[in-house]
C-alpha positions in Angstrom: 22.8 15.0 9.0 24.0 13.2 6.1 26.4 11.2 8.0 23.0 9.8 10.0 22.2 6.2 8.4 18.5 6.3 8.9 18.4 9.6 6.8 19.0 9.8 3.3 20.6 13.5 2.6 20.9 14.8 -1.1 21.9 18.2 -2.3 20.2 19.3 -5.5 21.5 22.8 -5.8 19.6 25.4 -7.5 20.6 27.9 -10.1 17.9 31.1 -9.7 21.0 32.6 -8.3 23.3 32.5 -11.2 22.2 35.8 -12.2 24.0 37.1 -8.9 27.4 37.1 -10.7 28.3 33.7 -10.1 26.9 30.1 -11.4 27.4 27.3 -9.0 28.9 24.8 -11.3 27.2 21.9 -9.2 23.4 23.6 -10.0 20.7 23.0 -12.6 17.7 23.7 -13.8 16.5 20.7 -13.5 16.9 21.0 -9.7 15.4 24.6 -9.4 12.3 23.3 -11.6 11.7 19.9 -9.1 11.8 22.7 -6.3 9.6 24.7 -7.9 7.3 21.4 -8.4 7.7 20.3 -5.0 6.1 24.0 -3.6 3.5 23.6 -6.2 2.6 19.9 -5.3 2.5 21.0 -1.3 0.1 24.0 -2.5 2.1 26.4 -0.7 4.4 27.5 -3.4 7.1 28.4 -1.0 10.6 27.9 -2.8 13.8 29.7 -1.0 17.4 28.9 -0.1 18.6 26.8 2.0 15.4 24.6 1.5 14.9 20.9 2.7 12.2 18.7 1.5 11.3 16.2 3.5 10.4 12.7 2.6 8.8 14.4 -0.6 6.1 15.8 1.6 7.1 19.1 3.1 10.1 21.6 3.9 12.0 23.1 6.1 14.7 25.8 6.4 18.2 23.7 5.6 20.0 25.4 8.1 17.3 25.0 10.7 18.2 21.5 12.2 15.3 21.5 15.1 12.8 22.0 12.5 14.2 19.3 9.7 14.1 17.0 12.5 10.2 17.6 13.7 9.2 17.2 10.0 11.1 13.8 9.3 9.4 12.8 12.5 6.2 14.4 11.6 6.4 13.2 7.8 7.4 9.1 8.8 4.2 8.9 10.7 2.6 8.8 7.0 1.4 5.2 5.9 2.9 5.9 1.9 6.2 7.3 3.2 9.3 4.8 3.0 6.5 1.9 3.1 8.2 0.5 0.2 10.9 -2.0 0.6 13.3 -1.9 -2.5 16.4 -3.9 -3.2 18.8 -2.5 -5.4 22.6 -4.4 -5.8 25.5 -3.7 -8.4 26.5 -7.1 -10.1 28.7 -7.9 -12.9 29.1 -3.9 -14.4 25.0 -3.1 -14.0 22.6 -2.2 -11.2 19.5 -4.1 -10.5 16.7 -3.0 -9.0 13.8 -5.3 -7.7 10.4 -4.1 -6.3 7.6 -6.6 -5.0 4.2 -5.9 -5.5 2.4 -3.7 -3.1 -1.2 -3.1 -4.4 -2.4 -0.5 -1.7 1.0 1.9 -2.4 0.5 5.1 -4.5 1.4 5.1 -8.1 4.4 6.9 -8.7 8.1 6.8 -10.6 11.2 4.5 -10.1 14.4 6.8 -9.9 18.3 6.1 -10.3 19.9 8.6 -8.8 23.5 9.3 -9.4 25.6 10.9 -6.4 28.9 12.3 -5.3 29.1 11.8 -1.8 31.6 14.9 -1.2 31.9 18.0 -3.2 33.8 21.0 -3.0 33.1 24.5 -4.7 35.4 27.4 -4.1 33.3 30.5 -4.7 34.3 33.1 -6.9 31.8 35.9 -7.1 28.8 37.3 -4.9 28.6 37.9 -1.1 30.4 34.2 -0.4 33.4 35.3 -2.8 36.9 33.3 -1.9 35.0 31.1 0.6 34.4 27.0 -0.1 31.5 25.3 0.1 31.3 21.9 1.2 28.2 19.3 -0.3 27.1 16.1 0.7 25.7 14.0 -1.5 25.2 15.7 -4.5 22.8 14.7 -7.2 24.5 14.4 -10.7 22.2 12.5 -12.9 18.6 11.5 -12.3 17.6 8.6 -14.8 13.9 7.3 -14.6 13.5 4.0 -14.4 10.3 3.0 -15.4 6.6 3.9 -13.7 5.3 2.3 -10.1 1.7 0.9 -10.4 2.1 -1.4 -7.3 2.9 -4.3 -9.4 6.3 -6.4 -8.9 9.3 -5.2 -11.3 12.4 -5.5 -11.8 15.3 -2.7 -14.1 18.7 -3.5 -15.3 20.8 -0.7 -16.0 24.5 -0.6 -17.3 26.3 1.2 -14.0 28.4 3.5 -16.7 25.2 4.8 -18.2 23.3 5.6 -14.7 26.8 7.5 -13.5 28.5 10.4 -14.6 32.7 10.7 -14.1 31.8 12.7 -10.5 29.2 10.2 -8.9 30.2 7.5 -6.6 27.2 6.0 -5.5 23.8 5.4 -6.4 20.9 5.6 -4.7 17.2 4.1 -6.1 14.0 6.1 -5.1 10.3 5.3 -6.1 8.4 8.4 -5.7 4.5 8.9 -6.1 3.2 11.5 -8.7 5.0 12.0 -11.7 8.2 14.1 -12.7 6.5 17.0 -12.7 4.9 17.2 -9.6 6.6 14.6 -7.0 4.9 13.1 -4.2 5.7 11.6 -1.5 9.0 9.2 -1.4 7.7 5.7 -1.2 10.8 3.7 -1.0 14.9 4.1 -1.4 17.7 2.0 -1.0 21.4 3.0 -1.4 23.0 0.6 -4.7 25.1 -2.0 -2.4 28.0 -3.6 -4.3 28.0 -8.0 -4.7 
């Protein structure tokens, strides 16, 4: 799925498991709390392993590709989803991020999202011990940008202070709600290099 270039794929792994004997060095509880944000946004409050959330709206089983298909179907039938076009280029050491106005679009956040495409974990403990796990791009560093009130905008950002020495790419979102409860994903756009 994450090679697909109509889908963007990101692995935010959780760390409720820690306790098992092992913490995945690639988790965070930053991740485990958006998850937990997500299920209580959706009113549903379902949060489990492997979980995909789709377009900011929904979930499905990660391992279950029939159903993660049907909801990105289901899910980019929605008006607010991906209705946002957002431009976001590298230039001269910084990345720059432009957003017209859109009046009618939810209010929301503006996201930088630092990512290693590839990662590689060997396990060392728990009922995965001496096995390797293989992630696609993981999220290392999420640094707001600013709010999204539907008004044009534009961020500069110094690329070595949105990365981290792991990430290789960047990826801008704008996501309605708020960082504690997120929406809906309004917009992304992969950082291209000029």
């Amino acid at each position: 799925m994450a090679e697909r270039p109509d889908v963007v794929v990101l692995s935010l792994p959780v760390d409720y498991w820690d306790y098992l004997g092992w913490k995945d060095t690639l988790a965070s509880p930053m991740f485990s709390a958006r998850q937990r944000a997500y299920a209580m946004e959706r009113g549903d409050r379902q949060v489990y392993t492997p979980q995909t959330v789709v377009n900011g709206v929904t979930h499905a089983l990660g391992s279950d590709l029939d159903a993660i298909e049907a909801a990105i179907t289901s899910t980019s039938r929605r008006e607010e989803v991906l209705s946002l076009p957002v431009r976001a280029r590298e230039h001269d050491g910084r990345i720059e991020v432009e957003l017209d106005e859109h009046p009618s679009s939810p209010k929301g956040e503006i996201w930088l999202i630092a990512v290693a495409s590839k990662q590689q974990v060997a396990i060392e403990r728990g009922e995965n011990a001496e096995r390797k796990v293989s992630y696609s791009n993981v999220v290392r560093k999420m640094t707001r940008l600013g709010p999204w009130k539907g008004k044009p905008c534009r961020f500069a950002v110094a690329r070595d202070d949105a990365m981290t020495k792991d990430a290789d790419r960047v990826l801008v979102v704008v996501q309605a709600g708020n960082g504690g409860m997120p929406g809906a994903i309004l917009g992304a756009a992969w950082v291209s290099e000029h």
